[in-house]
Gaussian input, Z-matrix of N, CA and C with variables (Angstrom, degrees):
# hf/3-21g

backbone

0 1
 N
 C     1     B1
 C     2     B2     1     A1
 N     3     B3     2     A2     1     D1
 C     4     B4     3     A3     2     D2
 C     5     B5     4     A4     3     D3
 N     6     B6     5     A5     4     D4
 C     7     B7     6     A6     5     D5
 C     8     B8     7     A7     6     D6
 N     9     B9     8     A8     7     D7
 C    10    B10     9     A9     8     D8
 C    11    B11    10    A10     9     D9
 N    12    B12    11    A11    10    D10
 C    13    B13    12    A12    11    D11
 C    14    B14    13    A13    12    D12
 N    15    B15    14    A14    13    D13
 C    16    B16    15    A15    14    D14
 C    17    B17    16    A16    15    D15
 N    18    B18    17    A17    16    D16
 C    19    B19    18    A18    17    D17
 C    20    B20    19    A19    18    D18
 N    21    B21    20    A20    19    D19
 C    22    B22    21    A21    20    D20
 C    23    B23    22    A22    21    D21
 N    24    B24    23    A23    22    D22
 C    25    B25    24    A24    23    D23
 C    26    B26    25    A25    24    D24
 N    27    B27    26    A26    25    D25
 C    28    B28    27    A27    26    D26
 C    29    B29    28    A28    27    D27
 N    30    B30    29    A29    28    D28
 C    31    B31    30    A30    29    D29
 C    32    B32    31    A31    30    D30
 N    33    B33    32    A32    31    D31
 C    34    B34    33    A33    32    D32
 C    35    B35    34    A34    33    D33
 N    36    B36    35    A35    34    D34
 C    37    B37    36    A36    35    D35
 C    38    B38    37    A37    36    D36
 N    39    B39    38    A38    37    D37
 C    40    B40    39    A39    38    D38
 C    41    B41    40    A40    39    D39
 N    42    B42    41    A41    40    D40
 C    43    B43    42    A42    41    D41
 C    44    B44    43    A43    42    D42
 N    45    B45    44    A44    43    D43
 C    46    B46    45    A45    44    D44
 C    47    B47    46    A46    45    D45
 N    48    B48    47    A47    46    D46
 C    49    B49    48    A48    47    D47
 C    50    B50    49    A49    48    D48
 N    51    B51    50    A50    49    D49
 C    52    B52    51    A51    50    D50
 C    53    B53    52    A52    51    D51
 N    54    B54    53    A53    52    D52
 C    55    B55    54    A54    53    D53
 C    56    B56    55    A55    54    D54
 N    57    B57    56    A56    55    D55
 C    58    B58    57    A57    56    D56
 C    59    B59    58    A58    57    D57
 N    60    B60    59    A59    58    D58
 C    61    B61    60    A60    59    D59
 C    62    B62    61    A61    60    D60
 N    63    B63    62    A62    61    D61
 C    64    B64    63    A63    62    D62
 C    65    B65    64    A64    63    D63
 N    66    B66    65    A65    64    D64
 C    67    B67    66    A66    65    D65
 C    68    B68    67    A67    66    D66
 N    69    B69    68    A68    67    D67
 C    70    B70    69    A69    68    D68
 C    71    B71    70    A70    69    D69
 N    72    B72    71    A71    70    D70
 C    73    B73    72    A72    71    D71
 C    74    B74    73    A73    72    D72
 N    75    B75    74    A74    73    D73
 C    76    B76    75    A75    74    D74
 C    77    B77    76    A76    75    D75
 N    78    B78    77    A77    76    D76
 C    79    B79    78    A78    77    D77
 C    80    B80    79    A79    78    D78
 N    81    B81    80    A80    79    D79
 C    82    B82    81    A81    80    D80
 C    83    B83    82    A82    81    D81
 N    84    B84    83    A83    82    D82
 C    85    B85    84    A84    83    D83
 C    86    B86    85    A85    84    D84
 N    87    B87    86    A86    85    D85
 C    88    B88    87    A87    86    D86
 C    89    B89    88    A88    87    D87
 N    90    B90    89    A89    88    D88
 C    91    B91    90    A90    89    D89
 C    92    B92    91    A91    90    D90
 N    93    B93    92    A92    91    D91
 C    94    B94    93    A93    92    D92
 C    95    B95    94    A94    93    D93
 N    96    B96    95    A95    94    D94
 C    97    B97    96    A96    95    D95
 C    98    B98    97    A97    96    D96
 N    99    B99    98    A98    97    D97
 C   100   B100    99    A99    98    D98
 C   101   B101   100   A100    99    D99
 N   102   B102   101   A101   100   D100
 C   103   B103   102   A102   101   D101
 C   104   B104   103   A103   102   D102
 N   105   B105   104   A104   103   D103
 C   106   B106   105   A105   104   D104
 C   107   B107   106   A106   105   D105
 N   108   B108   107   A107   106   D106
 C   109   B109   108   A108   107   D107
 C   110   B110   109   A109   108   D108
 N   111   B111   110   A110   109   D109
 C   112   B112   111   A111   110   D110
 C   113   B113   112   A112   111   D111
 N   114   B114   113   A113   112   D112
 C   115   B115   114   A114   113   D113
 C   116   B116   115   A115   114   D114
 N   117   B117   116   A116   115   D115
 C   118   B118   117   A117   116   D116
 C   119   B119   118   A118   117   D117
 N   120   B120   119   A119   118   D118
 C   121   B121   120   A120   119   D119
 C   122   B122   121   A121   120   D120
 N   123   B123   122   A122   121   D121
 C   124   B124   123   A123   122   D122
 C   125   B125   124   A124   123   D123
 N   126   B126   125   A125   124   D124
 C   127   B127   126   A126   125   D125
 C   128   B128   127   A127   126   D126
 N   129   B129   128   A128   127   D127
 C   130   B130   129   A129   128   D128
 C   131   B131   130   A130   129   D129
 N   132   B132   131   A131   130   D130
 C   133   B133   132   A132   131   D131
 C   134   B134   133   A133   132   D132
 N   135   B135   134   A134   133   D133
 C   136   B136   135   A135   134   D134
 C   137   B137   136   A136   135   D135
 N   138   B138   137   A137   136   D136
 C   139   B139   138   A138   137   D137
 C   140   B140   139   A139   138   D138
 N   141   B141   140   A140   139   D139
 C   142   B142   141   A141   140   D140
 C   143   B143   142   A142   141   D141
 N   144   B144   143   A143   142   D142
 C   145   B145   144   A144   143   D143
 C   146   B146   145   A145   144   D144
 N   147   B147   146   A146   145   D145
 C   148   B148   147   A147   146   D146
 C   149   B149   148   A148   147   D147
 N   150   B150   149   A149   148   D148
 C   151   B151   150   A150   149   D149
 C   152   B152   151   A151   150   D150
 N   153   B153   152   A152   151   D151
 C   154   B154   153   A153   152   D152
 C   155   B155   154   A154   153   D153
 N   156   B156   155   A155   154   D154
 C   157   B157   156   A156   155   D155
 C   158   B158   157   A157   156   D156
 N   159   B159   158   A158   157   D157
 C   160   B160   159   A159   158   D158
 C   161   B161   160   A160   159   D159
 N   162   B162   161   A161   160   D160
 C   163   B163   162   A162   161   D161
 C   164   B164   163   A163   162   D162
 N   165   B165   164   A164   163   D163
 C   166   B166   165   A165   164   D164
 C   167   B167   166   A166   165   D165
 N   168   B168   167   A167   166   D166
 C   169   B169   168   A168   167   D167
 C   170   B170   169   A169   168   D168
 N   171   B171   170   A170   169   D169
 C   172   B172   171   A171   170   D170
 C   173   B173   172   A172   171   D171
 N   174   B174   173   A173   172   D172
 C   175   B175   174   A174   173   D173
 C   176   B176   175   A175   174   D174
 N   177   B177   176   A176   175   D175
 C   178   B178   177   A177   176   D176
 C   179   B179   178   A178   177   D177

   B1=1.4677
   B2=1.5202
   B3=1.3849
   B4=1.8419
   B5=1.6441
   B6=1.4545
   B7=0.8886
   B8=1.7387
   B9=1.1975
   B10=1.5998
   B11=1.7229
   B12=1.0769
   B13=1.6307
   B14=1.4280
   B15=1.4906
   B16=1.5131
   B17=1.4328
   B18=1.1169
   B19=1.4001
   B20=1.8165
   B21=1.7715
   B22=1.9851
   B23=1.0708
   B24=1.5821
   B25=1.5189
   B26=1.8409
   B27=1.2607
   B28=1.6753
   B29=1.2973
   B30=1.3648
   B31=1.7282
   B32=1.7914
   B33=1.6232
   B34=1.3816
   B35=1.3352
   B36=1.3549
   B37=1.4271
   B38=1.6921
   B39=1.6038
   B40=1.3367
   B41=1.9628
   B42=1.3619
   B43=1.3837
   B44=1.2892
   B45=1.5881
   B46=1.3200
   B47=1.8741
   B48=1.5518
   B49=1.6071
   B50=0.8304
   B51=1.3538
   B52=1.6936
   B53=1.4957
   B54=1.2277
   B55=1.7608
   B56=1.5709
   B57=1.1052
   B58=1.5837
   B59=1.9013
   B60=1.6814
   B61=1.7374
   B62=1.3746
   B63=1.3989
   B64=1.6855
   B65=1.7647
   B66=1.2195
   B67=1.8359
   B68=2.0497
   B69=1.0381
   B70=1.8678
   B71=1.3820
   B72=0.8629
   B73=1.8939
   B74=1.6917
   B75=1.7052
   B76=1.3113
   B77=1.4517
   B78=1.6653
   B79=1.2617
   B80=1.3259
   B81=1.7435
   B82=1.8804
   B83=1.7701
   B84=1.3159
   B85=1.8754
   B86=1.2151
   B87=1.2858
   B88=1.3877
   B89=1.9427
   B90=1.3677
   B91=1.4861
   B92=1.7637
   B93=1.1649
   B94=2.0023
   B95=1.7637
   B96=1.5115
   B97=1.4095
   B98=1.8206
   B99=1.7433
   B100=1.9733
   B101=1.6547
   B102=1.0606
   B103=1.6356
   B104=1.2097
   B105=1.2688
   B106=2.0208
   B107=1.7298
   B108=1.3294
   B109=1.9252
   B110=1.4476
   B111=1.9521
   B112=1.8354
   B113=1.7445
   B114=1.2067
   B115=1.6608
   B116=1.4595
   B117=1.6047
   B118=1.3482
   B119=1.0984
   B120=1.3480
   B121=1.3170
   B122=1.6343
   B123=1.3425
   B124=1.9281
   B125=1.6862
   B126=1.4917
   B127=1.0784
   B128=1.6052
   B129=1.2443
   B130=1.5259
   B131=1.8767
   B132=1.2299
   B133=1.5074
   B134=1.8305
   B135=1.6886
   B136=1.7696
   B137=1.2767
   B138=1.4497
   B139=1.5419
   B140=1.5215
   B141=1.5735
   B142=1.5142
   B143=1.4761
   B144=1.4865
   B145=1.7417
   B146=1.3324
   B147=1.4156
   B148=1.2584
   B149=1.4911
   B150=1.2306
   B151=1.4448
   B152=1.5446
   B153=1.8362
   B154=0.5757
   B155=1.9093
   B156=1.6070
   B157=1.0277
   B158=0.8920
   B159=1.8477
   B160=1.2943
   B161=1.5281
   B162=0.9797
   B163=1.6918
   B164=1.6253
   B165=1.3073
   B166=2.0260
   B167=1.3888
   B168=1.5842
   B169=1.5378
   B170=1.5862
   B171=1.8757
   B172=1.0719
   B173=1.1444
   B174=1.2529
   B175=2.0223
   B176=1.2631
   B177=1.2070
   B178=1.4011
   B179=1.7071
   A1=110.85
   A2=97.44
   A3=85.64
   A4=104.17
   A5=131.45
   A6=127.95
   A7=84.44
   A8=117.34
   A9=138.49
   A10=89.23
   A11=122.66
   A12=109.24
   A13=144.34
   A14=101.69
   A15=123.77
   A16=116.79
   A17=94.42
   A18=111.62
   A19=113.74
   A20=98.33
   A21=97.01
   A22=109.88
   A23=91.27
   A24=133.27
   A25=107.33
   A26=95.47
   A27=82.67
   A28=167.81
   A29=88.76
   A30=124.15
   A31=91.63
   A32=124.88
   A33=104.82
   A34=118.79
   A35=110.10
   A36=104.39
   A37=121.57
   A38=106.06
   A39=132.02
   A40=92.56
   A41=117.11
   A42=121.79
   A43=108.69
   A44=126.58
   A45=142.94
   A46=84.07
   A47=99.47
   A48=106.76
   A49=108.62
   A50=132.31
   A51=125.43
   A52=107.00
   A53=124.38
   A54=123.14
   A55=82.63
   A56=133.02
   A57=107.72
   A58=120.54
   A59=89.19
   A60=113.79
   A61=91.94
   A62=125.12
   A63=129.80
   A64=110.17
   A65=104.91
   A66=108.95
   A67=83.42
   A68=94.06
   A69=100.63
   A70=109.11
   A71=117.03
   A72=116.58
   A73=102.27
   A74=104.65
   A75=97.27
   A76=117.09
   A77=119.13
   A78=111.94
   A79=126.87
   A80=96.42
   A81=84.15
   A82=87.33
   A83=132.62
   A84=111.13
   A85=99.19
   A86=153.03
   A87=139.80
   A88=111.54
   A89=97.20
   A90=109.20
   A91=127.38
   A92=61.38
   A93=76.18
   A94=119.03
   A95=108.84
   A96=138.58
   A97=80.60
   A98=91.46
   A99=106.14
   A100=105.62
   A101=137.41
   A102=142.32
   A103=86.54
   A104=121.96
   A105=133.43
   A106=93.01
   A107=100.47
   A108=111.10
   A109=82.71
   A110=107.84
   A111=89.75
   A112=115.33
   A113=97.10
   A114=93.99
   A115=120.97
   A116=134.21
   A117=118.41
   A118=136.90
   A119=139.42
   A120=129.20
   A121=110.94
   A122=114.58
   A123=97.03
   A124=82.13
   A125=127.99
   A126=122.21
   A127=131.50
   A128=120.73
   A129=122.11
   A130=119.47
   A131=109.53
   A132=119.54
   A133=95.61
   A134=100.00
   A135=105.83
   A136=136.97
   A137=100.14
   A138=140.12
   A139=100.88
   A140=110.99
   A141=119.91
   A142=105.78
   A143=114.37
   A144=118.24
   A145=93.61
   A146=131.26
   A147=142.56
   A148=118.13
   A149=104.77
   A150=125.93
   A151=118.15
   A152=129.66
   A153=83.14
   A154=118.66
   A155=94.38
   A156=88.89
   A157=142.13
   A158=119.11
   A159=146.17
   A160=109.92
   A161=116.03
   A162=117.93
   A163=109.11
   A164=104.58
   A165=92.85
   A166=102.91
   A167=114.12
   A168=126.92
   A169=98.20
   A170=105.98
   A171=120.14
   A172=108.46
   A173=119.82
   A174=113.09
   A175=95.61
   A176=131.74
   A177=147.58
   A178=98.98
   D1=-38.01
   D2=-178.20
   D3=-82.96
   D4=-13.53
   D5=-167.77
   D6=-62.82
   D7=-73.41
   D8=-162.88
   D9=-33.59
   D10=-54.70
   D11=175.00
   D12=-78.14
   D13=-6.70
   D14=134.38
   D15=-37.79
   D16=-83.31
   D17=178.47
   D18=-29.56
   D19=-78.50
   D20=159.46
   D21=2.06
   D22=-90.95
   D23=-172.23
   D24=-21.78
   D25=-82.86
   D26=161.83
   D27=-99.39
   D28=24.16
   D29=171.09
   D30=-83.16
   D31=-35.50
   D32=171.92
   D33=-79.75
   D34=-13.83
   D35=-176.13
   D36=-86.85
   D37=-10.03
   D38=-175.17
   D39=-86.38
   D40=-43.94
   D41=178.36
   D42=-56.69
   D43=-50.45
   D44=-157.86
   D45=-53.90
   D46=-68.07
   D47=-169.89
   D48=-39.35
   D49=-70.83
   D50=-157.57
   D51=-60.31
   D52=-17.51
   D53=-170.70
   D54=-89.50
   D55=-32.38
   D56=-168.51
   D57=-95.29
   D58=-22.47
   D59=157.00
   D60=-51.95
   D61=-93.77
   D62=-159.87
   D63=-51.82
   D64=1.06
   D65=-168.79
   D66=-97.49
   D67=-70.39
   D68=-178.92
   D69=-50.91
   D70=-22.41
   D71=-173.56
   D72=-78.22
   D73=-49.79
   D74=-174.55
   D75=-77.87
   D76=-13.63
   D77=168.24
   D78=-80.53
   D79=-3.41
   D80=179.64
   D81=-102.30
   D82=-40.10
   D83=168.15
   D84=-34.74
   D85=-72.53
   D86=-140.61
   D87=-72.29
   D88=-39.52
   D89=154.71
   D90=-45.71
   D91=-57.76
   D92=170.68
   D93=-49.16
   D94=-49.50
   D95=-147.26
   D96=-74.35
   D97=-64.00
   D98=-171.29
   D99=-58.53
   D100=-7.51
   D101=175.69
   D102=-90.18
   D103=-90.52
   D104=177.32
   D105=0.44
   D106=-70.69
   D107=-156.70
   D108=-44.85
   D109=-64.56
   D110=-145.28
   D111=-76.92
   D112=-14.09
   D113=171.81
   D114=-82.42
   D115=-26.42
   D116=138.22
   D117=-41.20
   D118=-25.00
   D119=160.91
   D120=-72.63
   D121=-7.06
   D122=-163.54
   D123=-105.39
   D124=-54.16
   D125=178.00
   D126=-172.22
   D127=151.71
   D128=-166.60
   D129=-66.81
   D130=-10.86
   D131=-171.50
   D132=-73.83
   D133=-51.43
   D134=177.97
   D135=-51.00
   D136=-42.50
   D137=161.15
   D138=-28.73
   D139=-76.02
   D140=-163.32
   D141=-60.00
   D142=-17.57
   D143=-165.84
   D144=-86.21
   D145=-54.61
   D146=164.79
   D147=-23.09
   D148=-77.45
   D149=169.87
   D150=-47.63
   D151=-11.52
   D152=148.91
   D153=-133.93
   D154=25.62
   D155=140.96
   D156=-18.66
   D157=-87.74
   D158=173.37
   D159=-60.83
   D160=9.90
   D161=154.55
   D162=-95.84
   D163=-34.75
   D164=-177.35
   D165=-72.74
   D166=-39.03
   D167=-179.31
   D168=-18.31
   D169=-73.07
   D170=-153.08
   D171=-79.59
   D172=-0.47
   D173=167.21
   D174=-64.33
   D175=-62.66
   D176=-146.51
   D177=-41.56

């Protein structure tokens, strides 16, 4: 029985992670997006470095 609440126990704590994994992920896309904005206006060479940045981002 206590095993079984072990278990709970860290199946919530495994939940906690992924909500705070998917919480950091979307704050660094949005990071990403606000770099994107200001380096398209200065120039297109940065852009592509950016871009693909925010492509490994999203393997992760």
């Amino acid at each position: 029985d206590s095993l079984n609440n072990n278990i709970g126990s860290l199946n919530n704590n495994v939940g906690s992670l992924n909500n705070i994994i998917d919480s950091l992920k979307k704050k660094l896309n949005k990071q990403i997006k606000i770099n994107e904005d200001m380096v398209n206006s200065k120039s297109w060479r940065y852009t592509k470095v950016i871009r693909k940045i925010s492509s490994i981002m999203k393997g992760l």
